[in-house]
N, C-alpha and C positions, 0 to 999 in steps of 0.2 A: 617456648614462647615466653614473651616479659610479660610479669603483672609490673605494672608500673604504680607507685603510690604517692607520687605528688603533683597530681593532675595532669597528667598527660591530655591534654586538649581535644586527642581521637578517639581518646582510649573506648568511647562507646563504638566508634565504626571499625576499632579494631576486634571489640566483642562481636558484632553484627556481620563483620568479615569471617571470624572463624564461625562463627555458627553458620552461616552459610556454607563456608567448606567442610562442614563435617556433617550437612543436609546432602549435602554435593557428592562424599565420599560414599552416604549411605546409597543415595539411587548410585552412582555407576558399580557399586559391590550388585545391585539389584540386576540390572542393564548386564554387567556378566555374565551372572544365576541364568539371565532370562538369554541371552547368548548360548552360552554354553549346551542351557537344557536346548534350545532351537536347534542347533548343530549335534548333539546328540539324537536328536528326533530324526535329522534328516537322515543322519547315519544309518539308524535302528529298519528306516524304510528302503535304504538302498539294498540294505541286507535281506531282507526278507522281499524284496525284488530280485536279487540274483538268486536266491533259494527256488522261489516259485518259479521261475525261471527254468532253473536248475530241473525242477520237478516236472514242467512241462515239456522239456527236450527230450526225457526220461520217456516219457508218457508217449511221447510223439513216436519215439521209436519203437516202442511196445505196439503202436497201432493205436490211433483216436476217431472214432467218429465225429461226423460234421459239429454234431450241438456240443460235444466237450471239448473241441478245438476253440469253436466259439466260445465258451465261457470261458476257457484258459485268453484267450487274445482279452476278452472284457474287459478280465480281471486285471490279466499287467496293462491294460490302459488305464485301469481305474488308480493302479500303483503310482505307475508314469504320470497321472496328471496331479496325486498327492505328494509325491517327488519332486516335481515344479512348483507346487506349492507349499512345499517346506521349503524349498531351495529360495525363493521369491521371502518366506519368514523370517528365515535364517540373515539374508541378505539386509533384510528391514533391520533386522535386531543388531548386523554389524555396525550399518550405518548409526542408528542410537546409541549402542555403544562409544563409538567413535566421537559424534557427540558428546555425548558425556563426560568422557574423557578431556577433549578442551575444556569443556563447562568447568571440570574440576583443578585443570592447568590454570585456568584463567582465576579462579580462586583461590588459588593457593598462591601463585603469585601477588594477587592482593592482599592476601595475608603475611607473605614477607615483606613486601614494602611498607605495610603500616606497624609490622614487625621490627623493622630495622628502626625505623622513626622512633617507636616507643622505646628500643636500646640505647638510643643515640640521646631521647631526651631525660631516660635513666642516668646514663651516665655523668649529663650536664647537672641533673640534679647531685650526682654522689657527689661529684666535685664539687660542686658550691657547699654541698657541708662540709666534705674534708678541708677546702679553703676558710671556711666559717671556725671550724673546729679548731683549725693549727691557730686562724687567729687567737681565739680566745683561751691557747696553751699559751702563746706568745705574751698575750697580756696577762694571765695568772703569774707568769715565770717573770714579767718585768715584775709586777708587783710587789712577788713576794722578794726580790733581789733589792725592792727599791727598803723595802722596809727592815731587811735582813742587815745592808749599810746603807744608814742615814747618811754617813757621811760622802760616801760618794757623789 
């Protein structure tokens, strides 16, 4: 990015632009974390849903009584309904994510347009000194030729 140093006229919404995108960048790094860990979580309970699962098909074929049948069903209900509700989490945290992600599109594109701005009026400024500068080669160089021959 430019630091621009002869008054760039934006140059504060161009500071207040990047510091927004890099308020921006921090939540969607966060909005991932929190993604990521939600889609881990739901993982962690599909798993130990097909285990207990697993465990109870085992069990069924060994022989179950009425009341351990019933607490094996309770229980992958109780699975199944924390399963839809990570699932339901997980989906929340995509959507914010996703959000976020614009959020941070849309600020970083405002920070290259007021990026380009301040190159463009960097540059205007270099040229006007180099323009300024060769003048004032051009005039030291007549000068000193004028006084080097008088007669000319």
């Amino acid at each position: 990015m430019v630091t621009v140093n002869k008054d760039f006229p934006l140059q504060s919404i161009l500071d207040l632009s990047q510091l927004k995108l890099e308020e921006s960048t921090r939540r969607l790094g966060e909005l991932i974390a929190s993604e990521q860990e939600a889609t881990k979580r739901l993982g962690l309970l599909v798993q130990y849903r097909d285990e207990y699962h697993g465990r109870f098909l085992a069990a069924a074929r060994d022989g179950l009584g009425r009341e351990q049948w019933r607490n094996y069903q309770q229980f992958l209900e109780k699975l199944d309904a924390a399963i839809a509700q990570a699932g339901q989490m997980m989906a929340h945290s995509q959507q914010q994510t996703s959000a976020g992600q614009q959020d941070w599109l849309h600020k970083r594109g405002r920070v290259k347009a007021f990026d380009t701005l301040a190159q463009r009026h960097q540059a205007q400024v270099d040229y006007r000194e180099s323009r300024q500068e060769q003048k004032n080669l051009d005039e030291r160089a007549a000068r000193n030729h004028t006084t080097r021959n008088p007669e000319d």
